[in-house]
C-alpha positions as CSV (number, residue, x, y, z in Angstrom):
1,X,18.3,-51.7,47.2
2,X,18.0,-55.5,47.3
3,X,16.9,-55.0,50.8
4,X,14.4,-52.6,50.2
5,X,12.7,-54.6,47.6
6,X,12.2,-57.3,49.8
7,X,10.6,-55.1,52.0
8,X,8.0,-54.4,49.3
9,X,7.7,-57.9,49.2
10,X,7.0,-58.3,53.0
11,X,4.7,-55.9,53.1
12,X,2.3,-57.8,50.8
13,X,2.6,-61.2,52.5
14,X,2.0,-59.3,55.4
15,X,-1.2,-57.4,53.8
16,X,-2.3,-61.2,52.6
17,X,-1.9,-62.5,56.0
18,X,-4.1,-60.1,57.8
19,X,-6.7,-60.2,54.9
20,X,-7.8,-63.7,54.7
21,X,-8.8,-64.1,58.8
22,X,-10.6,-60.6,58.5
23,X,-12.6,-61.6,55.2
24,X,-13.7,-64.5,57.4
25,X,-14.3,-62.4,60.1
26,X,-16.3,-59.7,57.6
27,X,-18.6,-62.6,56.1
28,X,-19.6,-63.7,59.3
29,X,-20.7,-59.9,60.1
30,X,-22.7,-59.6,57.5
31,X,-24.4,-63.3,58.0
32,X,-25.0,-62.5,61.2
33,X,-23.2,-65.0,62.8
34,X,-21.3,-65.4,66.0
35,X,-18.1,-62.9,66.6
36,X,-15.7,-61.5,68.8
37,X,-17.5,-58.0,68.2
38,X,-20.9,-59.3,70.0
39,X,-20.6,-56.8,72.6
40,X,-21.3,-53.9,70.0
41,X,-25.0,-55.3,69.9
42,X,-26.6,-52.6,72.7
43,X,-24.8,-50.3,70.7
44,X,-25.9,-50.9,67.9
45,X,-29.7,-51.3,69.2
46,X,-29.5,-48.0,70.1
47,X,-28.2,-46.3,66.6
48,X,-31.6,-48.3,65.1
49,X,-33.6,-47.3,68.1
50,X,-33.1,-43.8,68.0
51,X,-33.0,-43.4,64.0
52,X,-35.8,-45.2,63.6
53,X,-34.5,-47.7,61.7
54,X,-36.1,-52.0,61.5
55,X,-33.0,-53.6,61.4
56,X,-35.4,-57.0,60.7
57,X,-36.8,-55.4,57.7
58,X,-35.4,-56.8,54.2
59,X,-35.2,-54.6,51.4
60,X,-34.8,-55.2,47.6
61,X,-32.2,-53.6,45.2
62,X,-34.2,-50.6,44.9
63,X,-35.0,-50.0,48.2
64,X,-31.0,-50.3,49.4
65,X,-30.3,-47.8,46.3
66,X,-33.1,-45.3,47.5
67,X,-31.7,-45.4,51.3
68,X,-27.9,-45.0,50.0
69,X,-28.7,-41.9,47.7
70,X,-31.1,-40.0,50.2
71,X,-28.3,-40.5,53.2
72,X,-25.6,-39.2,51.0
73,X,-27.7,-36.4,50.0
74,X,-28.0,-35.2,53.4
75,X,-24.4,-35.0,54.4
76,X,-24.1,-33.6,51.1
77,X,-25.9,-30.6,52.4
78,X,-24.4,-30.8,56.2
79,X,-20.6,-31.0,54.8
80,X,-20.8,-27.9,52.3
81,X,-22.4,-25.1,55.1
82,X,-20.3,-26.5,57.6
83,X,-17.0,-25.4,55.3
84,X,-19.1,-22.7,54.0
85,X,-19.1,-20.9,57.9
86,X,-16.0,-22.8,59.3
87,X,-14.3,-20.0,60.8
88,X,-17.4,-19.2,62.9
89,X,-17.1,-22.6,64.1
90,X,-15.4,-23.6,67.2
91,X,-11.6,-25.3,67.2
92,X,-10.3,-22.8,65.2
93,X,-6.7,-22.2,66.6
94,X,-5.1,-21.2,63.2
95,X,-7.8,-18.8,62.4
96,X,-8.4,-20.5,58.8
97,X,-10.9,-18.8,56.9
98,X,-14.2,-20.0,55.6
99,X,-13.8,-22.4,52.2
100,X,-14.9,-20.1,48.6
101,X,-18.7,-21.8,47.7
102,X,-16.8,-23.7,44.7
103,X,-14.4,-25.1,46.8
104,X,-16.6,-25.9,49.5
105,X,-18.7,-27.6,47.0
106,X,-16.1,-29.4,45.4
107,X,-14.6,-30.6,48.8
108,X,-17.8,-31.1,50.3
109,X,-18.5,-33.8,47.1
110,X,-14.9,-35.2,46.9
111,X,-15.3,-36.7,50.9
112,X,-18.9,-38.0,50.4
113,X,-18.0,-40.2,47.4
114,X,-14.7,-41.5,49.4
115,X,-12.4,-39.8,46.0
116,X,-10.9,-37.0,48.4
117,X,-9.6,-34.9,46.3
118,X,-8.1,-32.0,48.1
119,X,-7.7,-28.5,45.9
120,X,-6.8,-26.9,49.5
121,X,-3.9,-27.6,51.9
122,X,-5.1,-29.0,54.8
123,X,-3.3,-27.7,57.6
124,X,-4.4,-24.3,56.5
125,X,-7.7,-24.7,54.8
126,X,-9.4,-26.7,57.3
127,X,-9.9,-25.7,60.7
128,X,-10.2,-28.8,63.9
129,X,-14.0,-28.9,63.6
130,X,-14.6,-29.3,60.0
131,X,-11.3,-31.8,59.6
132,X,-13.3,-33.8,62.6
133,X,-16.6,-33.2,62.0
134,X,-16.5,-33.1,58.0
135,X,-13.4,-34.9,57.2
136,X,-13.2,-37.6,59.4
137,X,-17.2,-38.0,59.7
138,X,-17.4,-38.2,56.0
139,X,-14.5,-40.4,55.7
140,X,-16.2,-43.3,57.8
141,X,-19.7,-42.7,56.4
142,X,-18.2,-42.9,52.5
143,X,-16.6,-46.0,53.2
144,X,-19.1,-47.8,54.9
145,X,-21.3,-46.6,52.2
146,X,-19.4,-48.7,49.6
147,X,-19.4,-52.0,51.9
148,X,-23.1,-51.9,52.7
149,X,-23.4,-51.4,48.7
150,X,-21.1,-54.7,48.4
151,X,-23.2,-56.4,51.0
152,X,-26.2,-56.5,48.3
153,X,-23.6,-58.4,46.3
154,X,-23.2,-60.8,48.7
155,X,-26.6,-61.8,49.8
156,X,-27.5,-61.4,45.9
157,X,-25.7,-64.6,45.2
158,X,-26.0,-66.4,48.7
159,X,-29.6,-67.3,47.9
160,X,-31.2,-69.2,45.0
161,X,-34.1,-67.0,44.3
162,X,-34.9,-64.0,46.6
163,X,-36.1,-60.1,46.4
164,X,-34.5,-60.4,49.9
165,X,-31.3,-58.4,50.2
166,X,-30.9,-57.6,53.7
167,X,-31.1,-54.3,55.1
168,X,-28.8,-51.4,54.0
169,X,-28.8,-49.5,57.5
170,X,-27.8,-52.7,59.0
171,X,-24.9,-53.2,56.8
172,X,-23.7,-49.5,56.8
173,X,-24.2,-49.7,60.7
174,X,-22.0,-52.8,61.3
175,X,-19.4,-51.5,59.0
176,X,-18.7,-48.9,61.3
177,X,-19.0,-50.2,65.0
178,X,-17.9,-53.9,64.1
179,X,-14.8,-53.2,61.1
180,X,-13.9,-49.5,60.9
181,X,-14.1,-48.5,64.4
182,X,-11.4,-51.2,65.7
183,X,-9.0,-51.1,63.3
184,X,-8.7,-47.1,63.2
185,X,-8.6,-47.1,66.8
186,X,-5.5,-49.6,66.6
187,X,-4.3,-47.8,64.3
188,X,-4.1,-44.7,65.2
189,X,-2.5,-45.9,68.8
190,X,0.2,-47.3,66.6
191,X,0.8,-43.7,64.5
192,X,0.6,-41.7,68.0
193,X,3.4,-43.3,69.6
194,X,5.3,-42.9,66.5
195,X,4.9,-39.4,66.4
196,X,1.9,-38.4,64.5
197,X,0.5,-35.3,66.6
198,X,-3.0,-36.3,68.7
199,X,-3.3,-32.4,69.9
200,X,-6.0,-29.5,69.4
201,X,-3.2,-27.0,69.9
202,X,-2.4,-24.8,67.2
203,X,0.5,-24.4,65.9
204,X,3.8,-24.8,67.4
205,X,7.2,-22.4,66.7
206,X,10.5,-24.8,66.2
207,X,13.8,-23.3,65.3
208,X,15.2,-25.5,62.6
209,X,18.7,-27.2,62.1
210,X,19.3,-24.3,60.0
211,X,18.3,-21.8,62.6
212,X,14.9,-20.6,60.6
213,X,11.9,-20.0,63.0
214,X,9.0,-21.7,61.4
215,X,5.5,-22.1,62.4
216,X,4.5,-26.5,62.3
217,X,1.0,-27.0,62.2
218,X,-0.5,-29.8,64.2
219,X,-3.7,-31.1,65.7
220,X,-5.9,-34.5,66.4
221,X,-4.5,-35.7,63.2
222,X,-3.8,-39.5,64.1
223,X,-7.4,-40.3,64.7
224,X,-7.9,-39.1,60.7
225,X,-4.8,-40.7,59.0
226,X,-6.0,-44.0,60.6
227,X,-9.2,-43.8,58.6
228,X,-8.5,-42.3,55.8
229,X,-6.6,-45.3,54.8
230,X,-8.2,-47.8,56.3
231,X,-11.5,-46.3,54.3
232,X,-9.7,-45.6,51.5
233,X,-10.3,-42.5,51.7
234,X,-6.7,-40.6,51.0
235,X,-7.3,-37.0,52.3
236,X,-4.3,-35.8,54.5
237,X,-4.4,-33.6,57.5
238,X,-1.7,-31.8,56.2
239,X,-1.1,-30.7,52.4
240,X,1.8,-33.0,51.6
241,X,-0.3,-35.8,52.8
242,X,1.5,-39.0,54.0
243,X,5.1,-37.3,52.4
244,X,4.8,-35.2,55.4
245,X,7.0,-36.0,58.6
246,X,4.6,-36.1,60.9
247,X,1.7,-37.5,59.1
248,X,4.1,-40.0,58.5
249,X,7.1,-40.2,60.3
250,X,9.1,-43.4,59.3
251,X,9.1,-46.3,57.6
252,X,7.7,-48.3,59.8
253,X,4.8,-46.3,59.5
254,X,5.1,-46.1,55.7
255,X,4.5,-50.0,56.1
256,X,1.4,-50.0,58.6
257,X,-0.3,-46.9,56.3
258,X,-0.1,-48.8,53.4
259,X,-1.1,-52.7,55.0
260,X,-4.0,-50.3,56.4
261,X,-4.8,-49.4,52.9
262,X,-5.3,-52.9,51.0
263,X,-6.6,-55.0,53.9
264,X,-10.2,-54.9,53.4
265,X,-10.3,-54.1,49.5
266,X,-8.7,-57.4,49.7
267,X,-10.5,-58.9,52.7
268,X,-13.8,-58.2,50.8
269,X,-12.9,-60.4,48.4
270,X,-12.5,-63.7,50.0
271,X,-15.3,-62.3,52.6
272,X,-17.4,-62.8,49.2
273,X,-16.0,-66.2,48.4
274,X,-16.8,-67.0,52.4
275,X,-20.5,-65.4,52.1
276,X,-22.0,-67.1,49.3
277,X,-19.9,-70.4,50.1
278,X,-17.7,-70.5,46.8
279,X,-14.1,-69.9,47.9
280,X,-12.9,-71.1,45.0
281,X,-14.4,-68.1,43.0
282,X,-13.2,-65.6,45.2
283,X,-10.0,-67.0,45.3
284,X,-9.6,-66.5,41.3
285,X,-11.1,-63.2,41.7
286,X,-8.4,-62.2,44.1
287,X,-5.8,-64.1,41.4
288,X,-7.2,-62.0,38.3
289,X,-6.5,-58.6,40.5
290,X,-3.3,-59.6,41.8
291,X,-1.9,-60.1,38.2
292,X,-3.7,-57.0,37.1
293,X,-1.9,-55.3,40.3
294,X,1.4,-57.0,39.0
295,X,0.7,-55.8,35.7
296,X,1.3,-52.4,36.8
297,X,3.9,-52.9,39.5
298,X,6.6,-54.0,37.8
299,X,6.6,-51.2,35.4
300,X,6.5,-48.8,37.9
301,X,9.3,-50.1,40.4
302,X,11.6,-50.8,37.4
303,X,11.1,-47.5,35.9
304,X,11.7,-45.4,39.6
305,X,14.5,-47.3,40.2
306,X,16.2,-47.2,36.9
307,X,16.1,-43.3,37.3
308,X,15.9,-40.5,34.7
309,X,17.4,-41.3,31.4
310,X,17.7,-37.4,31.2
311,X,20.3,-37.6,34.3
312,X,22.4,-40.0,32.9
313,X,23.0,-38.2,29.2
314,X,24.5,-35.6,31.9
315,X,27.1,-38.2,32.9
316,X,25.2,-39.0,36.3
317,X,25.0,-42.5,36.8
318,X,23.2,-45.2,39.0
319,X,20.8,-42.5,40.2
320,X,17.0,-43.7,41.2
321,X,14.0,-41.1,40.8
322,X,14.4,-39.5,43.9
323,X,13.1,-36.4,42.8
324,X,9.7,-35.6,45.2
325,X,10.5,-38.6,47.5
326,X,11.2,-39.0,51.2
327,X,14.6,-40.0,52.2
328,X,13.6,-42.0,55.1
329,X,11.2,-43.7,52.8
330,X,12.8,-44.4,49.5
331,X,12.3,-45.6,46.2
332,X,11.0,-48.8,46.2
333,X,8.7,-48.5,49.2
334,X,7.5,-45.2,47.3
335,X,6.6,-47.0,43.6
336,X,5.0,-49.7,45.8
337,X,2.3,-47.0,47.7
338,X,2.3,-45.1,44.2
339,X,0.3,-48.6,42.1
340,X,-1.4,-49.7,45.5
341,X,-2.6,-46.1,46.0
342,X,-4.2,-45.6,42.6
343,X,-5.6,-49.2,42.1
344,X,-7.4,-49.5,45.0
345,X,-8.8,-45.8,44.8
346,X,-7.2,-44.4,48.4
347,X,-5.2,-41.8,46.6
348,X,-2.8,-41.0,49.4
349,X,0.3,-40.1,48.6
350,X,3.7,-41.0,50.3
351,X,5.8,-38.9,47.2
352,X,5.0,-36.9,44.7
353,X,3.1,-38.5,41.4
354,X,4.0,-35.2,39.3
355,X,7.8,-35.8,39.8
356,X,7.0,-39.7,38.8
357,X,8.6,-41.2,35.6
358,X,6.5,-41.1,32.8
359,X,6.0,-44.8,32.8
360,X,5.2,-44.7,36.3
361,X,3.1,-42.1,35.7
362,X,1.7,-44.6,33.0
363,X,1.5,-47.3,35.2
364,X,-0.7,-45.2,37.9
365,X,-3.4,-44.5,35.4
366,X,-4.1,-46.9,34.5
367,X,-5.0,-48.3,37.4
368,X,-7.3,-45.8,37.7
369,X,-8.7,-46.2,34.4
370,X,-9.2,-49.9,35.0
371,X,-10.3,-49.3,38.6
372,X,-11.0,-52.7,39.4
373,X,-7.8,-54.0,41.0
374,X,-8.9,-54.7,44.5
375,X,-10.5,-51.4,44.2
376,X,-11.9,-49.1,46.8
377,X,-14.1,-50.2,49.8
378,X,-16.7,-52.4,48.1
379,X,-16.8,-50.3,45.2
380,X,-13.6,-52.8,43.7
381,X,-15.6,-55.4,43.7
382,X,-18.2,-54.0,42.4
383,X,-16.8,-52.7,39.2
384,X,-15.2,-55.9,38.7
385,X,-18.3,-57.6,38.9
386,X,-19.5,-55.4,35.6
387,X,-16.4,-56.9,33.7
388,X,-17.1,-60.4,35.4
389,X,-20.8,-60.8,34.0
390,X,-19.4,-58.8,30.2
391,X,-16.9,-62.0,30.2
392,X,-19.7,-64.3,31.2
393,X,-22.0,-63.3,28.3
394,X,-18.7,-63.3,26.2
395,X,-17.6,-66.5,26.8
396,X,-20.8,-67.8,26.8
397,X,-21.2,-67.1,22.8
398,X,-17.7,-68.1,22.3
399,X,-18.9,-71.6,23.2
400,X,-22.0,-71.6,22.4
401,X,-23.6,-72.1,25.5
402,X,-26.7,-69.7,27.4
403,X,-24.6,-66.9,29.7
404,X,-25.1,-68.1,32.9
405,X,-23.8,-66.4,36.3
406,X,-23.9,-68.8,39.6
407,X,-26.7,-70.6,38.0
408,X,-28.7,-67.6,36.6
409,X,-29.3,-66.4,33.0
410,X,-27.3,-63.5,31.7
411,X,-29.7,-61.6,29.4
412,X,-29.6,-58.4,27.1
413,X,-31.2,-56.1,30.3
414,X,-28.2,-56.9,32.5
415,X,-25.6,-56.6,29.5
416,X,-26.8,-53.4,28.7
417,X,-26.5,-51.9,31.9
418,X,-22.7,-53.5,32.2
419,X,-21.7,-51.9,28.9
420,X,-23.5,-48.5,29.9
421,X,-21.6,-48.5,32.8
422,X,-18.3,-50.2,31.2
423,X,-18.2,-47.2,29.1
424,X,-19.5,-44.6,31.6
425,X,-16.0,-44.5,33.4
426,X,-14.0,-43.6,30.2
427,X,-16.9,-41.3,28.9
428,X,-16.2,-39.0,32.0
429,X,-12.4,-38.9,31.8
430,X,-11.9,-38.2,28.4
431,X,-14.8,-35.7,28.5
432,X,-13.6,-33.6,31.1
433,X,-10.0,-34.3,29.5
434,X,-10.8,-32.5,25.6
435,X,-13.0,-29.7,27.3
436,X,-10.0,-28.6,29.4
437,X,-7.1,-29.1,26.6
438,X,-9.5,-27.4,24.4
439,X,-9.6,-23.9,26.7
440,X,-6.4,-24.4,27.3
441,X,-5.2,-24.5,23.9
442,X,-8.0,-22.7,22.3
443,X,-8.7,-19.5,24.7
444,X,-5.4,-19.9,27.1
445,X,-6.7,-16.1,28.1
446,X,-10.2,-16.5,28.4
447,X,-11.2,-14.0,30.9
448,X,-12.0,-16.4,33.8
449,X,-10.7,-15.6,37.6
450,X,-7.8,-18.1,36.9
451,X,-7.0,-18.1,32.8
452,X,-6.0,-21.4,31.5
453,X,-2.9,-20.1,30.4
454,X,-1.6,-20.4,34.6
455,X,-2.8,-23.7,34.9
456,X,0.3,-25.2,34.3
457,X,3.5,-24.9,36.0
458,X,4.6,-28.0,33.2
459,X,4.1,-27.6,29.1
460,X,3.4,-29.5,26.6
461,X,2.8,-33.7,26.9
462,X,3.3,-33.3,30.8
463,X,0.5,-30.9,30.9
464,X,-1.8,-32.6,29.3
465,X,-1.1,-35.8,31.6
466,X,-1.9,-33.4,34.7
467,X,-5.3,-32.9,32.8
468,X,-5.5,-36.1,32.3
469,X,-4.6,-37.4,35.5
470,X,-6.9,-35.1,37.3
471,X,-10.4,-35.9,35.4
472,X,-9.1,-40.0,36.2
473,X,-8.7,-39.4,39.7
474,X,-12.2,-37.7,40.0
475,X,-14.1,-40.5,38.0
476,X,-12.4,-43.0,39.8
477,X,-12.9,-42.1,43.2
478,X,-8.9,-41.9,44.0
479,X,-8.2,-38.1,44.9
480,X,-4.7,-38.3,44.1
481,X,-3.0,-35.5,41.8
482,X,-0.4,-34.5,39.3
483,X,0.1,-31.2,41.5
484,X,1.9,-29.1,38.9
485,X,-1.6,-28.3,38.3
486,X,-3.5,-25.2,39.3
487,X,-6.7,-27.1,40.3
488,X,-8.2,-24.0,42.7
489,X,-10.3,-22.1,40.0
490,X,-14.0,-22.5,39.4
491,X,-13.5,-24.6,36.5
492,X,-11.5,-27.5,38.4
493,X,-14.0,-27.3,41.5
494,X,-17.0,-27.3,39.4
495,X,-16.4,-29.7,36.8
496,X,-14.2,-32.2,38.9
497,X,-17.3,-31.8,41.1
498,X,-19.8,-32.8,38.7
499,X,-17.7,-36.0,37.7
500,X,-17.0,-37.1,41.3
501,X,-20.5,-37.7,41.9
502,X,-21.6,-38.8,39.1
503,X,-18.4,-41.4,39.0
504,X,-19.6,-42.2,42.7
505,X,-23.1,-43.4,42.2
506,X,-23.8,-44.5,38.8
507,X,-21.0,-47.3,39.3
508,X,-22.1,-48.2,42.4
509,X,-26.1,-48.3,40.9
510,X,-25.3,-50.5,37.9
511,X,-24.0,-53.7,39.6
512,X,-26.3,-53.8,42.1
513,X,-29.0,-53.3,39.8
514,X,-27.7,-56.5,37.9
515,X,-27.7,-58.1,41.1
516,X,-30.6,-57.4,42.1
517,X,-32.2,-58.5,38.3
518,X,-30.7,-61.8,38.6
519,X,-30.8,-62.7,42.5
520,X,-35.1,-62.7,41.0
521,X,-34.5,-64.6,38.4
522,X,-35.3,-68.7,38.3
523,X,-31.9,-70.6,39.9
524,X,-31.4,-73.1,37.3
525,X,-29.0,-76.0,38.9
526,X,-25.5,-76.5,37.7
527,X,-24.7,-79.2,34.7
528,X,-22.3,-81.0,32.5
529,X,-22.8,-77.4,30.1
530,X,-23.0,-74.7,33.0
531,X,-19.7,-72.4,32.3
532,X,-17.3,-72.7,34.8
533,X,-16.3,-69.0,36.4
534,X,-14.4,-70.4,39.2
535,X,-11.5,-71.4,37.3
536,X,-8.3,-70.0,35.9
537,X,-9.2,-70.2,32.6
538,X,-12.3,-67.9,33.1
539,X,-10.2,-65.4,35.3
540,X,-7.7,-64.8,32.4
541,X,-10.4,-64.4,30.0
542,X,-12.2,-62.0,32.6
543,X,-8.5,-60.3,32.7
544,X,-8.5,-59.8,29.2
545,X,-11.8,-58.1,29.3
546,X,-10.6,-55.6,31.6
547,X,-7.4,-55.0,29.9
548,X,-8.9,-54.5,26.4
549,X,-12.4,-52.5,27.5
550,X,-10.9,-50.4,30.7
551,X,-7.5,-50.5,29.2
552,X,-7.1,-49.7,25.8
553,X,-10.2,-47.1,25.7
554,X,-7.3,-44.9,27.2
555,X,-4.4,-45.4,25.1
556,X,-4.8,-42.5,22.4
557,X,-4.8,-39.9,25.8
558,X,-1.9,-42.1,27.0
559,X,0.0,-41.3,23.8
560,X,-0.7,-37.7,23.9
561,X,0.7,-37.5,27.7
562,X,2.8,-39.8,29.1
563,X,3.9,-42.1,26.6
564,X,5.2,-39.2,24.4
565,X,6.8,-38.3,27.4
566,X,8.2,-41.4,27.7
567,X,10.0,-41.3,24.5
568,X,11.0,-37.8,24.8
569,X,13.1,-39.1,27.4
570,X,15.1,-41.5,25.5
């Protein structure tokens, strides 16, 4: 066990290793400058030719906004036909049928706003063309959607006083070719020699250890896998998602998967620090989200490796939670993926959450619910940037001084948009949360295609933490699941849909509207009674925003789910 914990432990070094050079690399991308990419630039003078696109023009925060939404809008359209009429499509080997409108619709949604949320098993839901040409497509596009967002960020606070942001095609463009492109083509070299299938066969007939003849789906998965992690993306080839043997086959794998996962959420953070030439502020904003990170860790390991209370009252004894876990994995390495994969929004799974302890279980909703913990691509920092200016104005009437953000007034405009969108994230979840424990407690036979009453395969508090869980992973872009539920039904598709978007793109439109607001406003110079954000005393007071607004909206569901189930175990 000791040895396995210190492989947790390696694994982040390693993660911090890689992710300092490549924020420096990342800021010097988006500044233009000098790198070892260069050779990309005919490339990438073709994309602009061909679409039409000024890379010299500048755009303001609007403009960015209006180019994001009308983008996303139009693979929007191209992703639900194309699962609408997949089986009429080509690389089909399986024969999977065509996706239900509501599913299609929901799927469709859940890979443009990088949540990927999968209510269908991949390997037979999907055909090759629409997990290539859907999937994969969508799962670059949504990620680089979320830097070039980020980017606005950045050149927002590089300059004194500019309308200036840079250009969002630009920053989507370079995203791909120079960052996504390279790393997923390393990595999936890396998965293909360790076993992960690169084939458009279809599937294959093995006779088992047991002598059963069994069908093994397969296909150009590693290409996929690479990206959907290092996009934070989280949708699996195959159903069981990175729990499955070939998706990932050992732990060396396991290790690259999840390294591939936090990298740039965490390489975006000192590529901010880099950018605007303050490392020392994006250093304490990578210290705040590494204790937050920690906050949640060390509950979760300590409660999968202390096991299930339940199995000792039988007399078992020194027994971790492997229930839903991979042998060749194991339990440490699994609680380690299970916080990184929820706080930073990938929502791949290497075990299954619904077979979690309930403090686990606890532990991994809460970084959803916070969502600001490294984060997704971009979108991390940009939800902690709401919380960073609500603890500026905060602090700034604690101590009586004018709110001030990198030398720029804090004013009621910009508050109110923070606190709308603050709010906005538990608004959704807890929404979505009463109108399904209401039907399902209220009309469990309602006369719907799938009743509530078969929505469960777990009562009671466990239940209504699947509910829970499954409105928090919409609104916070994660895609992960308690899978005891029956998700597969109109209702799920439809109104998981609805909050997928809208907990997409109204977080992503509030901070860079406040960014936007102040980069225009008058640069006032630093002084003897500026407030300090670049030091640890400002990062635990912006930690202690986050805890109590993101945090503690959520604890009277918590009670009702996994903390009473929690208790029920002792």
């Amino acid at each position: 066990m000791n040895s396995e914990i210190t492989g947790v432990i390696l694994t982040f070094i390693i993660t911090l290793v890689i992710a300092f050079p490549l924020g420096k690399y990342i800021s010097k991308v988006f500044q233009g400058e000098r790198t070892i990419t260069d050779f990309l630039n005919p490339v990438e003078r073709f994309i602009y030719r061909i679409c039409g696109i000024d890379p010299h023009k500048e755009m303001n925060w609007k403009q960015h906004m209006a180019a994001l939404l009308s983008i996303n809008l139009v693979w929007l359209v191209y992703a639900f036909f194309v699962l609408l009429f997949q089986s009429h499509l080509p690389l089909n080997p399986d024969g999977n049928p065509d996706m239900t409108p509501d599913l299609a619709f929901n799927t469709a949604i859940s890979f443009l706003v990088n949540c990927n949320l999968q209510h269908y098993s991949g390997e037979s839901g999907l055909t090759y063309f629409s997990q290539l040409f859907v999937i994969t497509f969508l799962q670059f596009v949504s990620a680089a959607t979320g830097v070039a967002a980020v980017a606005v960020l950045f050149r927002a606070f590089a300059e004194k006083t500019t309308e200036r942001l840079g250009n969002f095609f630009v920053f989507f463009t370079r995203t791909i070719t120079r960052i996504l492109l390279p790393l997923s083509v390393v990595m999936a070299i890396i998965l293909v020699f360790n076993g992960t299938p690169a084939s458009f066969d279809g599937k294959d007939s093995i006779v088992t250890m047991q002598g059963d003849s069994v069908q093994v789906s397969r296909g150009p998965a590693a290409g996929m896998i690479a990206i959907k992690h290092l996009g934070t993306n989280g949708g699996g080839w195959f159903g069981a998602n990175s729990a499955h043997p070939l998706e990932n086959p050992n732990y060396f794998t396991n290790t690259v998967e999840i390294v591939a996962q936090v990298i740039l959420p965490m390489a975006l953070i000192f590529a901010f620090g880099f950018f605007i030439r303050r490392r020392k502020l994006g250093y304490v904003i990578f210290g705040v989200m590494t204790a937050g990170m920690l906050t949640f860790m060390i509950p979760n390991l300590i409660s999968e490796i202390s096991g299930n209370p339940l199995l000792g009252h039988l007399g078992l004894k020194d027994i971790t939670a492997m229930e839903g876990k991979e042998v060749r994995i194991g339990v440490p390495a699994s609680a380690y993926w299970q916080v990184m994969t929820t706080i930073i929004s990938t929502g791949s799974v290497n075990s299954m959450h619904d077979s979690s302890m309930p403090m686990s279980g606890t532990m991994q909703l809460l970084g959803m619910m916070t969502n600001c913990f490294y984060g997704g691509k971009g979108v991390g920092l940009l939800n902690y940037f709401i919380f960073l200016i609500i603890a500026v104005f905060i602090s700034g009437l604690m101590v009586g001084r004018t709110p001030e953000f990198m030398g720029r007034k804090v004013e009621a405009r910009e508050m109110k948009i923070a606190a709308i969108i603050a709010l906005f994230h538990p608004f959704l979840i807890l929404v979505g949360t009463a109108l399904s424990a209401y039907f399902a407690a209220h009309h469990p036979q309602i006369a719907w295609s799938v009743q509530p009453s078969a929505w469960f395969n777990n009562p009671s508090n466990h239940g209504f933490s699947e509910m829970l869980y499954e409105f928090t992973s919409s609104s916070a872009n994660n895609g992960s699941g308690f899978e005891g539920l029956a998700d597969n039904n109109i209702f799920w598709n439809i109104s998981t849909g609805v909050i997928m978007i809208l907990g997409r793109f109204i977080p992503i439109i509030g901070p860079v509207a406040i960014a936007g607001i102040l980069a225009k406003k008058k640069y006032i110079p630093e002084s003897a009674g500026t407030l300090q954000t670049d030091t640890a005393t400002f990062g635990i007071m912006t930690y202690a925003v986050i805890m109590i607004i993101a945090a503690l909206a959520f604890f009277p569901a918590l009670t009702l789910g996994p903390i009473a189930e929690y208790f029920q175990s002792y």
